[in-house]
Structures are given as structure tokens and as C-alpha cells.
VOTIMI-671948 format. One line per 10 residues: number of its first residue (from 1); their letters; for each residue x negated, y, z negated of C-alpha. Coordinates in nm, 2 decimals. Layout:
# residues N
NUM) a) X Y Z ~ ...
//
This chain:
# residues 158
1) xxxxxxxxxx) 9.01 -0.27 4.23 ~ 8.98 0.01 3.97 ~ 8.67 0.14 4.17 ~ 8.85 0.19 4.48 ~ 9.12 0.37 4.30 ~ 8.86 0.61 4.16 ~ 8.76 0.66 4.49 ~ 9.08 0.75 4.63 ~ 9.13 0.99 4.36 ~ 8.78 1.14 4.43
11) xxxxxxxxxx) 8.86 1.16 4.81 ~ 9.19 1.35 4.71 ~ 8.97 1.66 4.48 ~ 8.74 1.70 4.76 ~ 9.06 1.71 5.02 ~ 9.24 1.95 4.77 ~ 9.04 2.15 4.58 ~ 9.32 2.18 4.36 ~ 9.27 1.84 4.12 ~ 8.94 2.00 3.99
21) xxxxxxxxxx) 9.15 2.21 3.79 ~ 9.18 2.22 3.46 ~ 9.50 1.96 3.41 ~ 9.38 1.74 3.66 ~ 9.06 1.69 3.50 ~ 9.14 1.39 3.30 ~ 9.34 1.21 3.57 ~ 8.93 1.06 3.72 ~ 8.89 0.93 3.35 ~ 9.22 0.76 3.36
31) xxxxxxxxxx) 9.25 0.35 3.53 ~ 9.55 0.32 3.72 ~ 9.67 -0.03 3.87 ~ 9.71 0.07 4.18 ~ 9.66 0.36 4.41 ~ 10.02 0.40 4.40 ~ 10.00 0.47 4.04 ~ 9.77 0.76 4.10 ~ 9.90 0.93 4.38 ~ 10.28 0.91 4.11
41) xxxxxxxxxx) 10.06 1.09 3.83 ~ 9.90 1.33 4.04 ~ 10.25 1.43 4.19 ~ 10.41 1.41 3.87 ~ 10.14 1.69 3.69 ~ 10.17 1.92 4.00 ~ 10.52 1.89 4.00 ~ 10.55 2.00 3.58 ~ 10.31 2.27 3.70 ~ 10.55 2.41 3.90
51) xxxxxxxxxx) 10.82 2.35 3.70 ~ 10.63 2.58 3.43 ~ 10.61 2.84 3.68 ~ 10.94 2.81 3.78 ~ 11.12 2.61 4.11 ~ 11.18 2.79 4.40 ~ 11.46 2.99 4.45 ~ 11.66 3.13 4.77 ~ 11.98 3.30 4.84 ~ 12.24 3.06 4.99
61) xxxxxxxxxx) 12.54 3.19 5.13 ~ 12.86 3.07 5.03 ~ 13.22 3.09 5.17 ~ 13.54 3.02 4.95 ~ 13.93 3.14 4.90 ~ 13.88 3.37 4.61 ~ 14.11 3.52 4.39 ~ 13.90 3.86 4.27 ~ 13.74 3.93 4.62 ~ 13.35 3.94 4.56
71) xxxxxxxxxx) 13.11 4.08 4.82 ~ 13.22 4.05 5.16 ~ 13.60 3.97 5.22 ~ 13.64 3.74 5.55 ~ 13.98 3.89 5.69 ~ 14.01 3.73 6.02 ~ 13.96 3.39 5.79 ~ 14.17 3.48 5.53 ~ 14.45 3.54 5.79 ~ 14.39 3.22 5.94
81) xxxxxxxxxx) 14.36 2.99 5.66 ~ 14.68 3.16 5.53 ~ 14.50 3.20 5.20 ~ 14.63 3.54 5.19 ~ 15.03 3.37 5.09 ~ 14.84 3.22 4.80 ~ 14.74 3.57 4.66 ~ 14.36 3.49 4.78 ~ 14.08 3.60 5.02 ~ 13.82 3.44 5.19
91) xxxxxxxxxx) 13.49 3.57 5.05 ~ 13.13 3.56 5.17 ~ 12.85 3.58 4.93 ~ 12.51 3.53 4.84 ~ 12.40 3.33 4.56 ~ 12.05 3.28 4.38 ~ 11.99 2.94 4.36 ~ 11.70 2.61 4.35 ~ 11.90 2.48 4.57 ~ 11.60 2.50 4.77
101) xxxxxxxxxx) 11.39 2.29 5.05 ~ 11.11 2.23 4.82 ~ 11.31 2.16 4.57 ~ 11.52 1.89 4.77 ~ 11.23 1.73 4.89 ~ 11.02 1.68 4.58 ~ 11.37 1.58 4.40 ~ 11.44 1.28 4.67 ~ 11.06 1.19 4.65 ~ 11.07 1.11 4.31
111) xxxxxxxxxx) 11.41 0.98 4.31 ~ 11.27 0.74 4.60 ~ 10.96 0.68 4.35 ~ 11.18 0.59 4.09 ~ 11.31 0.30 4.29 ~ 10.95 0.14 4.36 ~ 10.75 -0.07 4.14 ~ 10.58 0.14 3.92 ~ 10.51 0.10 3.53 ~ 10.77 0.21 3.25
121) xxxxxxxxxx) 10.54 0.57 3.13 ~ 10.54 0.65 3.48 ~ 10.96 0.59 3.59 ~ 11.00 0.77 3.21 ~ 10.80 1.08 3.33 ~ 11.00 1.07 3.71 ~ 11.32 1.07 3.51 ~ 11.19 1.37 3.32 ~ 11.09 1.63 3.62 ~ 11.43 1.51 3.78
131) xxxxxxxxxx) 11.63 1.65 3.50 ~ 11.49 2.00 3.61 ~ 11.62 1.92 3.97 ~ 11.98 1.86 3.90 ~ 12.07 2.21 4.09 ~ 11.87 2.05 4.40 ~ 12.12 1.80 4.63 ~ 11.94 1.50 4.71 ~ 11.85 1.38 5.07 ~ 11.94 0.97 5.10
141) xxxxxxxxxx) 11.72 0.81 5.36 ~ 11.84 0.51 5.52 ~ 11.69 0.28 5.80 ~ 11.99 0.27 6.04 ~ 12.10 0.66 6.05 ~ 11.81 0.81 5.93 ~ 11.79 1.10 5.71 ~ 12.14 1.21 5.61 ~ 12.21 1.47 5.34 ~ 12.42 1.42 5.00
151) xxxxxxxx) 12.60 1.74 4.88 ~ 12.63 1.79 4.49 ~ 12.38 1.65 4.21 ~ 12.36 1.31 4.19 ~ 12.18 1.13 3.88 ~ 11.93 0.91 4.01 ~ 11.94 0.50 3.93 ~ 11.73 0.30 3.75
//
């Protein structure tokens, strides 16, 4: 079993050239259980390599009743909304964030990792690299509806 695993992993370096790097190296010296195992520790060292480089970033727009206008002041909205009795404006700004689509995606595949049957080291590291993703909503899949998308961080279970 541990031979096909080693060929898996072998398959993956020549696929991506990227696990002959220098901390991927000692991943083909390491025996995993399953191929499941690998592909987590593979993720989980590109995903702390990116993390050291930092997470993506994008500006997201946001729209909200402010008191100190900021940016661009929505005054059709603000007349509408009546937000303008309360001594407030509706505002529309950009904001920096990791609120990202990388980000979101690599934070529900772990979270969805961290639900499968995988060995204590490796759920400790997922649980790690998701506490760098709390800024990242998390997409929950299910069967019926199909992807839906959950607003604000969650912490994930398990």
C-alpha cells in the first residue's frame, strides 16, 4: 500500500513541478496511510507557503448608513432608506480585504478536510492554516441545494 502511495506522490512532482522544491522534498521520504493523507500534507505545506507570503487580497465594495460619510455618499439611497432623519448617509466604499476567492475556497476545502477521516497531526495542522482564514466566509456545500454561500466567519467543527 505504502508503494502505491509513493507512487502517487511521484506522479504529482512530475505533474507539478512544484513538489521538487525545497519544502516538498521530504514529503517522498515520508509513509502516509493513505493517498488521502498525502494529497492533506501536500495541500497543507502549499497552503503555509502561501500564508508566509501572504493571502490574497482584493478590494470589496461595501454599502452601509454611515454617520461620518466616507468615500462616495449614495444620495438617491440615503433619501430613500430615510437614513438621512437618523442624521446618516448611505456610503459606498472600497475596502482591502482576504475576503478573497482563493482564500474562500482553500478555507472551505480544509474545513471540508477537517470533517473526513484523517489522523489527529493532520486535523491539528488543518485547524492551524484555518485560523489565518477567519477574514475568508466559508462556502457550505450540501447535496440537495448545492453550493450555497455563508456570510461572516464561522469556526469550523471538530
Amino acid at each position: 500500500m505504502i508503494h502505491r502511495i509513493q507512487n502517487i506522490y511521484y506522479m504529482l512532482a512530475y505533474a507539478f513541478q512544484v513538489l521538487h522544491e525545497k519544502g516538498y522534498r521530504d514529503v517522498a521520504s515520508e509513509e502516509f496511510e493513505n493517498g488521502l493523507e498525502l494529497l492533506v500534507d501536500i495541500l497543507c505545506r502549499g497552503v503555509s507557503i502561501q500564508i508566509k507570503c501572504g493571502l490574497t487580497r482584493q478590494y470589496l465594495t461595501q454599502e452601509e448608513a454611515l454617520s461620518t460619510p466616507q468615500r462616495k455618499i449614495e444620495v438617491n439611497d440615503s433619501i430613500r432608506s430615510l437614513t438621512i432623519r437618523k442624521k446618516q448617509l448611505i456610503c459606498t466604499y472600497d475596502e482591502f480585504s482576504v475576503d478573497a476567492y482563493p482564500n474562500r475556497i482553500i478555507k472551505t476545502a480544509l474545513s471540508v478536510l477537517l470533517q473526513s477521516n484523517l489522523s489527529r497531526p493532520r486535523k491539528r495542522e488543518l485547524r492551524r492554516l484555518l485560523i489565518f482564514l477567519t477574514g475568508s466566509p466559508l462556502w457550505i456545500f450540501t447535496p440537495s441545494t448545492g453550493m450555497s454561500h455563508m456570510t461572516g466567519t464561522t469556526r469550523p467543527t471538530a
